[in-house]
C-alpha positions as CSV (number, residue, x, y, z in Angstrom):
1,X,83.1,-13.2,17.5
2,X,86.4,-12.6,19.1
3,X,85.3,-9.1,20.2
4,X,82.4,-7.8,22.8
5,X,79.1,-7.1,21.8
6,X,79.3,-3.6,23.7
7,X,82.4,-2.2,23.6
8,X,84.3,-4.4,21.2
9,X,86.9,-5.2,23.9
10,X,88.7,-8.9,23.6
11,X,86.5,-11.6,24.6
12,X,87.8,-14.3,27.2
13,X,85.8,-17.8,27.2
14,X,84.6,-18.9,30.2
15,X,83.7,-22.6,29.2
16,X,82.8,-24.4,25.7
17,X,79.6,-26.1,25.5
18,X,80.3,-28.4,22.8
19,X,78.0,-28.4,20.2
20,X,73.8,-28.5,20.5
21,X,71.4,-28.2,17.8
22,X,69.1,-25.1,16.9
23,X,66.9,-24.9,19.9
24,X,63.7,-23.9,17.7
25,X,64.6,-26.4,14.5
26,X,61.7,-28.7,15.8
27,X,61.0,-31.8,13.1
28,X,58.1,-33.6,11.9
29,X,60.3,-36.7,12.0
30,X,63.4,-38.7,13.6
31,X,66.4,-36.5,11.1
32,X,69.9,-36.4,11.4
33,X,70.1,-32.4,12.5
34,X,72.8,-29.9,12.2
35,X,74.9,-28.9,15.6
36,X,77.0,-25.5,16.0
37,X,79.4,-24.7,18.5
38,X,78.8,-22.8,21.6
39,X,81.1,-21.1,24.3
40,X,80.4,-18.9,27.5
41,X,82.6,-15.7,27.0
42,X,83.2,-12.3,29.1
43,X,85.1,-8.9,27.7
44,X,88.2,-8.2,29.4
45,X,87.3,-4.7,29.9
46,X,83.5,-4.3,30.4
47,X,83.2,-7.8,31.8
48,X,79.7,-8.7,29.5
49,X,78.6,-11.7,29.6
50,X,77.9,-13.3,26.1
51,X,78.5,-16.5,23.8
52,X,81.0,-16.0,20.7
53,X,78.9,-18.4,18.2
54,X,76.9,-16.0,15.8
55,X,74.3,-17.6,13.3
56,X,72.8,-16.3,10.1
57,X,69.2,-14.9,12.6
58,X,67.2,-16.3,9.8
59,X,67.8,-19.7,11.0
60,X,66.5,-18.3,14.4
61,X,63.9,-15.5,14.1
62,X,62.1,-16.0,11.0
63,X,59.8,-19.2,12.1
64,X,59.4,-18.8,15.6
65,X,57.5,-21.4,17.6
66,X,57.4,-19.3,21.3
67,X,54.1,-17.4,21.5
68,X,53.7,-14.3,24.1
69,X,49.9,-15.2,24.7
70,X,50.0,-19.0,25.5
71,X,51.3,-18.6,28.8
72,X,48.7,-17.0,31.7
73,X,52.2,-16.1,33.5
74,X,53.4,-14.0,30.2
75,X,49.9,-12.3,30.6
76,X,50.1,-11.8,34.6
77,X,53.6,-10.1,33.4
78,X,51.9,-8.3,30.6
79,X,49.5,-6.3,32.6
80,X,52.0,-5.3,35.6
81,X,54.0,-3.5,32.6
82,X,50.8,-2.0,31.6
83,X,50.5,-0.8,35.1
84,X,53.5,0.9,35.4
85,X,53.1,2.6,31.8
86,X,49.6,4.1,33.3
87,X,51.2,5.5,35.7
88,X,53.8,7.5,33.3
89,X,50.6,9.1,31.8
90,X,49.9,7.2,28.9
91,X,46.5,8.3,27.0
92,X,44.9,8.1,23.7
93,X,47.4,10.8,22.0
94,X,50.7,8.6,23.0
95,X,52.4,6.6,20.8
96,X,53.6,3.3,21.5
97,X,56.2,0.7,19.3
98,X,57.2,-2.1,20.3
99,X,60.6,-4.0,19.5
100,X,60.1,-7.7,18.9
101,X,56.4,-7.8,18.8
102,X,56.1,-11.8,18.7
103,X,52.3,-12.5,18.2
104,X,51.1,-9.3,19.1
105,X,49.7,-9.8,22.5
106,X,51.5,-6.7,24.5
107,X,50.2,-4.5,21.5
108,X,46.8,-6.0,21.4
109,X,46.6,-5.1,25.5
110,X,47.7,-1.8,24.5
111,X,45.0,-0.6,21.8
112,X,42.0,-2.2,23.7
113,X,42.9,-0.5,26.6
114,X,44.1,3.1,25.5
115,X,43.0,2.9,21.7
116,X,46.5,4.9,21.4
117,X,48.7,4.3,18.1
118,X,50.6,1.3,18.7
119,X,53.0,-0.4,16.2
120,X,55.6,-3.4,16.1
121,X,58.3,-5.1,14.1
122,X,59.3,-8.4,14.6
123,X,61.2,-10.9,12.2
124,X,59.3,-14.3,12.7
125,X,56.9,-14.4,9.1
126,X,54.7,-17.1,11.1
127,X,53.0,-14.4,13.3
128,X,51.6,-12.5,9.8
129,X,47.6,-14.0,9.9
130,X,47.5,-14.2,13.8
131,X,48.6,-10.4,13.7
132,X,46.3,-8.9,11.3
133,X,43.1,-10.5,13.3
134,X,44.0,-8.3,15.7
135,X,44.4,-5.3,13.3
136,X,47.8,-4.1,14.7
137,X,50.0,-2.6,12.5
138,X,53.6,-4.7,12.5
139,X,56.8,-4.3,9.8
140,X,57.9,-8.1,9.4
141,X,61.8,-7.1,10.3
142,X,64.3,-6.5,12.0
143,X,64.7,-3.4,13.8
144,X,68.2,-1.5,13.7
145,X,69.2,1.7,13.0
146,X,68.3,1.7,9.3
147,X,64.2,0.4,10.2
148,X,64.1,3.4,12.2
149,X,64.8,5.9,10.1
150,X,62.4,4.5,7.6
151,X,60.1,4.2,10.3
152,X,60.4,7.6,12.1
153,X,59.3,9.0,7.7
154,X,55.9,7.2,8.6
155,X,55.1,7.5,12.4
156,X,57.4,10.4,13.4
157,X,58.7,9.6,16.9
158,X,57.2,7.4,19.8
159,X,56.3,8.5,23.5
160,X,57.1,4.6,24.5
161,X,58.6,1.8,23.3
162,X,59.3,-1.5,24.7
163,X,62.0,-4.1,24.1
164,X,61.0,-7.0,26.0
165,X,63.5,-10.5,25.9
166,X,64.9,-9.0,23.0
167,X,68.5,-7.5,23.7
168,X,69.7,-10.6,24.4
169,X,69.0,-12.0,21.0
170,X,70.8,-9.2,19.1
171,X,74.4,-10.0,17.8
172,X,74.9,-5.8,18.3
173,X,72.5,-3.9,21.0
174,X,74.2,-0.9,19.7
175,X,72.1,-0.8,17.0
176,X,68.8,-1.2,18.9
177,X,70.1,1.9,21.2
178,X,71.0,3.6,17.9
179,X,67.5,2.9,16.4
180,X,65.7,3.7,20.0
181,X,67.4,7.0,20.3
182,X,66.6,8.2,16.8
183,X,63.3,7.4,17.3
184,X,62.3,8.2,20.8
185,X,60.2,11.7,21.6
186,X,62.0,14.4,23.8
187,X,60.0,13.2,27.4
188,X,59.9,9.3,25.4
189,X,60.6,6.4,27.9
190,X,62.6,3.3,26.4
191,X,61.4,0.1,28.6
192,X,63.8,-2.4,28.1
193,X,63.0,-6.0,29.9
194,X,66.1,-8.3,30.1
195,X,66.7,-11.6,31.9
196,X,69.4,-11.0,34.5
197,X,72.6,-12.1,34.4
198,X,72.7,-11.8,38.4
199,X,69.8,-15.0,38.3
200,X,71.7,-16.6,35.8
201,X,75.4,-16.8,38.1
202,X,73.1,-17.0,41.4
203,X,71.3,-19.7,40.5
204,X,73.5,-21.5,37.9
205,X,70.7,-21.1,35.2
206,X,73.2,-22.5,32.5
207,X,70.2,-23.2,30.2
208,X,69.5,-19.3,29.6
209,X,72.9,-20.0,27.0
210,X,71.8,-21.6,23.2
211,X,71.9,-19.4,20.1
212,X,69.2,-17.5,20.6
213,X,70.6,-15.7,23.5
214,X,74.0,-14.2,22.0
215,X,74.3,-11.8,25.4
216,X,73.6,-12.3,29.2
217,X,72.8,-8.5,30.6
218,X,73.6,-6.6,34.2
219,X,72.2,-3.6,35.0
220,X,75.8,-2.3,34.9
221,X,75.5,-3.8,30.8
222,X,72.6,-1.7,30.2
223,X,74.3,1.5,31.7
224,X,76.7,1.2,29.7
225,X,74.5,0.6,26.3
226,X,72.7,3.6,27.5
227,X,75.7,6.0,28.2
228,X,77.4,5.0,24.8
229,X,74.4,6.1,22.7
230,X,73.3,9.5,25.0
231,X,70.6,7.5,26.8
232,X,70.2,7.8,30.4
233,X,69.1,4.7,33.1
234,X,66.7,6.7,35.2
235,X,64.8,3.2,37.5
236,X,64.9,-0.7,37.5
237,X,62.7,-3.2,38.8
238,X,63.1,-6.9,39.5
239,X,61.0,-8.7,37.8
240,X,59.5,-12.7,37.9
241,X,60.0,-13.3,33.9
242,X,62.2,-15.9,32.7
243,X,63.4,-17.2,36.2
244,X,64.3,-13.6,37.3
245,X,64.7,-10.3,35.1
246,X,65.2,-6.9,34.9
247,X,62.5,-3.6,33.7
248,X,64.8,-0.9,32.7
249,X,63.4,2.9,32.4
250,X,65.4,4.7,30.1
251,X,65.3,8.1,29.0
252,X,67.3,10.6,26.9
253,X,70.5,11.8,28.6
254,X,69.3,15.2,29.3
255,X,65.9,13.9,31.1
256,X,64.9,15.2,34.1
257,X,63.3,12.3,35.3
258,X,64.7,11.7,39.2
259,X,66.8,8.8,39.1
260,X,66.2,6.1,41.0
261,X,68.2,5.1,44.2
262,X,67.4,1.3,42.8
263,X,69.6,1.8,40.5
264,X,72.6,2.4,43.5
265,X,71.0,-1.2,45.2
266,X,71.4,-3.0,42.2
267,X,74.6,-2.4,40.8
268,X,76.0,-2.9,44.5
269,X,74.4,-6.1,44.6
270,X,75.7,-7.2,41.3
271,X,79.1,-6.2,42.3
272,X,79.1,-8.1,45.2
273,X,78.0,-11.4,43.6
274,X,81.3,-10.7,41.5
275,X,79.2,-9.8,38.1
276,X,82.6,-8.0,37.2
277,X,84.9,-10.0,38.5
278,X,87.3,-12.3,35.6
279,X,87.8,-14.5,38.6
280,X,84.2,-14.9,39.9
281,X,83.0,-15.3,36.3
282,X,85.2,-18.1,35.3
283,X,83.9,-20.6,38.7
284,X,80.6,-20.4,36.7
285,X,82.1,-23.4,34.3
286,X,82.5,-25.2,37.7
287,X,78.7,-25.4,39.1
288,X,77.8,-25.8,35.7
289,X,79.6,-29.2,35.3
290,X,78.9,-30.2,39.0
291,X,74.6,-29.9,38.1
292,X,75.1,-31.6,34.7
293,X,76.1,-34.3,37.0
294,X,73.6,-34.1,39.6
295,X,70.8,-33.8,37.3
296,X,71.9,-37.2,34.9
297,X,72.7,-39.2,38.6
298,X,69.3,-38.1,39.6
299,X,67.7,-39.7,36.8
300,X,69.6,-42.5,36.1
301,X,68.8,-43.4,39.9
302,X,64.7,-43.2,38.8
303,X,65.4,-45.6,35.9
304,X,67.2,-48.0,37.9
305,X,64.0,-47.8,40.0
306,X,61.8,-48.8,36.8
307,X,60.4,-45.4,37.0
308,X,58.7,-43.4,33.9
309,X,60.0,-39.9,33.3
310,X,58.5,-37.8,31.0
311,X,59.3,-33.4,30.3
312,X,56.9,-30.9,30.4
313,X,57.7,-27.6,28.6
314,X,59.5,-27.6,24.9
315,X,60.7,-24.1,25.7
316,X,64.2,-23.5,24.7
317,X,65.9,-23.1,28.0
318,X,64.6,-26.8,27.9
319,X,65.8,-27.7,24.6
320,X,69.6,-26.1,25.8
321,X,69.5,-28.3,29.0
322,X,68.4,-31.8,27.2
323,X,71.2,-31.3,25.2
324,X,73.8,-30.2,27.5
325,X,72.5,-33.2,29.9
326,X,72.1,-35.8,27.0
327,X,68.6,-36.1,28.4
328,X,67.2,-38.3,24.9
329,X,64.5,-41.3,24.7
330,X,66.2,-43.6,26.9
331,X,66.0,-41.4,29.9
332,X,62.6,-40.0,29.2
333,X,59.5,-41.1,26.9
334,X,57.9,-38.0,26.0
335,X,57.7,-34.2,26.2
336,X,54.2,-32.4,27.1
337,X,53.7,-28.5,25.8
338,X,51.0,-26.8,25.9
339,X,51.7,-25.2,22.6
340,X,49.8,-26.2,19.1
341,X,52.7,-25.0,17.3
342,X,55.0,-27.9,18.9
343,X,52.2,-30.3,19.6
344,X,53.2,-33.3,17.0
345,X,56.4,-32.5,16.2
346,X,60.6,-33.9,17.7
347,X,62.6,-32.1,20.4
348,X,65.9,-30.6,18.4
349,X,68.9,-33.0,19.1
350,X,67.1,-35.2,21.5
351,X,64.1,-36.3,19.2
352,X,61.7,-36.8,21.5
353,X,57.8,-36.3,20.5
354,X,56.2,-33.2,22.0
355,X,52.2,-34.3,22.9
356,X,49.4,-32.5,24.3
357,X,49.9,-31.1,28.2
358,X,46.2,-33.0,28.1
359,X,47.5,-36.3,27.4
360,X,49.7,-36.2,30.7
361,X,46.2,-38.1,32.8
362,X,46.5,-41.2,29.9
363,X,50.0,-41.6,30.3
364,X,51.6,-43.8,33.2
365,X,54.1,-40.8,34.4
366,X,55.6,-41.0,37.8
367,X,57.9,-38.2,37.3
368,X,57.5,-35.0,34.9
369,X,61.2,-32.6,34.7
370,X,60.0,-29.3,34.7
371,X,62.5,-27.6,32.0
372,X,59.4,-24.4,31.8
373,X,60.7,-23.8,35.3
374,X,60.4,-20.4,34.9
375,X,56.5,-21.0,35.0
376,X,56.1,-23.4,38.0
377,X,53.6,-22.0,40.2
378,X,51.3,-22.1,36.6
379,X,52.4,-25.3,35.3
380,X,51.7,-27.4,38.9
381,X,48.4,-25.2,39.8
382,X,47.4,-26.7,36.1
383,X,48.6,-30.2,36.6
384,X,46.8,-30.7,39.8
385,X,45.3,-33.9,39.0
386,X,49.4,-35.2,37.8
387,X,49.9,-34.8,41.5
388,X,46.7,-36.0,43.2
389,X,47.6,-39.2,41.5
390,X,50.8,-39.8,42.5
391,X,53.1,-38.0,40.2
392,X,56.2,-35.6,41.5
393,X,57.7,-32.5,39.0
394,X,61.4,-32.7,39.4
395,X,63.1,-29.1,39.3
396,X,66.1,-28.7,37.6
397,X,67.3,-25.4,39.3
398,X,69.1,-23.8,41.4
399,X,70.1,-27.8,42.2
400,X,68.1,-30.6,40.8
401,X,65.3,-31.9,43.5
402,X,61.8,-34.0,43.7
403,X,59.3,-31.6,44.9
404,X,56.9,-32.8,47.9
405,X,53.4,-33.6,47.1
């Protein structure tokens, strides 16, 4: 793309990445694999953050390997966003959809606990058997402005519906807000859950950028999706999803919802940390080359020690990283994931087998890189036993460090 995502102004690129295999193209054995190009870019006039490499989203969405429900921390999240909708007066006559449904697990929550019509749509054709056990109604797609008007013949309108980590993965968010606004009831709340861009800058999270994530959002970015399509950010919370998010409560333009003076907080804080700034924006390339650097010397110092490194988490913010880093098998000798779906299979680029988190106690691991970093306080309450005997988790982020036993 040589235009924004947004508002179609001129994109400006920030730094070019070279070029990384498909974070989610996992192998059952050592292949040669394909590798696309990828650059940071901002707009010159709304300042969005976003990358300028588009694939064909088949190749991304339509065998997806990340699952909602494996992670107690995606759960924990879950149910705090099931908290908040209470509280907006859901019952057993609302109507809830849900954009990117994944596996099913937010909907599931939803009809045990309200019994309330709840529907989804989500690309990936590998969730299919797992979603019908749980008898929830999902349209194997993706959803745009067309969907919804074919959906809104069947269901009418919805009094929720959620986008959560989707926005970012959308080549044009227009089209969600198009589809969201033709299909939202007059009092409706859109919930829209994005990782946030002000994390990503603060604490140089460069491996938030593969292909998967085409956009890196503000709050100002979702203001402005909002205003363009008549669509009104009424409150926002900070949220702890994928190292550091935003909730978003949207309504239509003419709601009278109060609006939040969180909104006011935010957007100040963003603005300070130079979000908008062309200047600001282009010192990310900077840090980002400075911790490629300081991550390899830290691990080239623990091999020089005859020290065994190992990875836990095939997520693909972990994926981006190993390959941005070069991390491959002569740095580290496996990769542990809790995940069946990855269990047995190669890391993308790096072609590393992914085991069973359970096999970490038979392996002799002094150090496990904690690419799921995102999930820390889970992953080192789980791996108690890793520690007890000796082992340390390196953290990648904000600055590469051993954590004390």
């Amino acid at each position: 793309m040589t235009k924004c995502r947004i508002c179609k102004g001129k994109l400006i690129k920030i730094v070019d990445l070279g070029k990384i295999s498909l974070v989610g193209e996992f192998t059952r054995k050592i292949i040669k694999q394909k590798k696309y190009k990828i650059s940071i870019n901002f707009c010159s006039d709304c300042k969005h953050m976003q990358i300028a490499e588009i694939l064909n989203p088949n190749l991304l969405f339509k065998k997806y390997l990340w699952e909602t429900g494996v992670s107690t921390s995606n759960i924990k999240l879950i149910k705090n966003l099931l908290k908040k909708i209470k509280k907006y007066g859901i019952s057993k006559k609302s109507k809830v959809f849900e954009i990117a449904s994944n596996d099913g697990t937010f909907l599931n929550l939803i009809n045990n606990k309200y019994h309330c019509l709840a529907v989804g749509i989500d690309p990936a054709e590998n969730f299919k058997k797992k979603i019908r056990k749980k008898n929830i109604f999902t349209i194997v797609n993706y959803f745009n402005q067309d969907q919804s008007k074919k959906i809104k013949k069947q269901f009418k309108t919805f009094d929720y519906i959620i986008a959560r980590n989707v926005l970012a993965h959308v080549p044009d968010p227009n089209q969600i807000f198009k589809g969201v606004k033709n299909l939202l009831s007059k009092n409706g709340k859109f919930i829209v859950e994005v990782p946030h861009l002000d994390n990503i800058i603060r604490h140089n999270q460069y491996d938030n950028i593969f292909h998967e994530h085409i956009g890196f959002h503000s709050l100002k970015s979702i203001i402005d999706l909002s205003n363009k399509h008549n669509l009104k950010v009424v409150d926002v919370d900070k949220i702890e999803s994928q190292g550091g998010s935003i909730r978003c409560l949207i309504g239509h333009k003419n709601t009278s919802e109060k609006i939040s003076n969180k909104i006011k907080i935010v957007i100040n804080s963003e603005k300070k940390l130079g979000l908008y700034s062309a200047i600001k924006l282009k010192k990310f390339k900077t840090k980002i080359i400075l911790h490629i650097k300081k991550l390899k010397r830290l691990l080239f110092n623990l091999k020089k020690k005859q020290k065994k490194i190992s990875i836990y988490g095939a997520s693909g913010k972990g994926q981006a990283l190993m390959q941005f880093c070069n991390i491959d098998n002569k740095i580290v000798d496996y990769v542990f994931d809790k995940s069946k779906l990855k269990q047995g299979l190669f890391t993308p680029g790096t072609q590393i087998k992914i085991k069973n988190s359970y096999d970490i106690k038979k392996t002799n691991i002094h150090y496990l890189l904690l690419l799921s970093w995102n999930l820390k306080k889970e992953i080192i309450n789980q791996e108690k036993n890793f520690i007890k005997n000796g082992g340390r988790f390196i953290i990648p982020f904000p600055s590469p460090k051993i954590l004390k036993r």
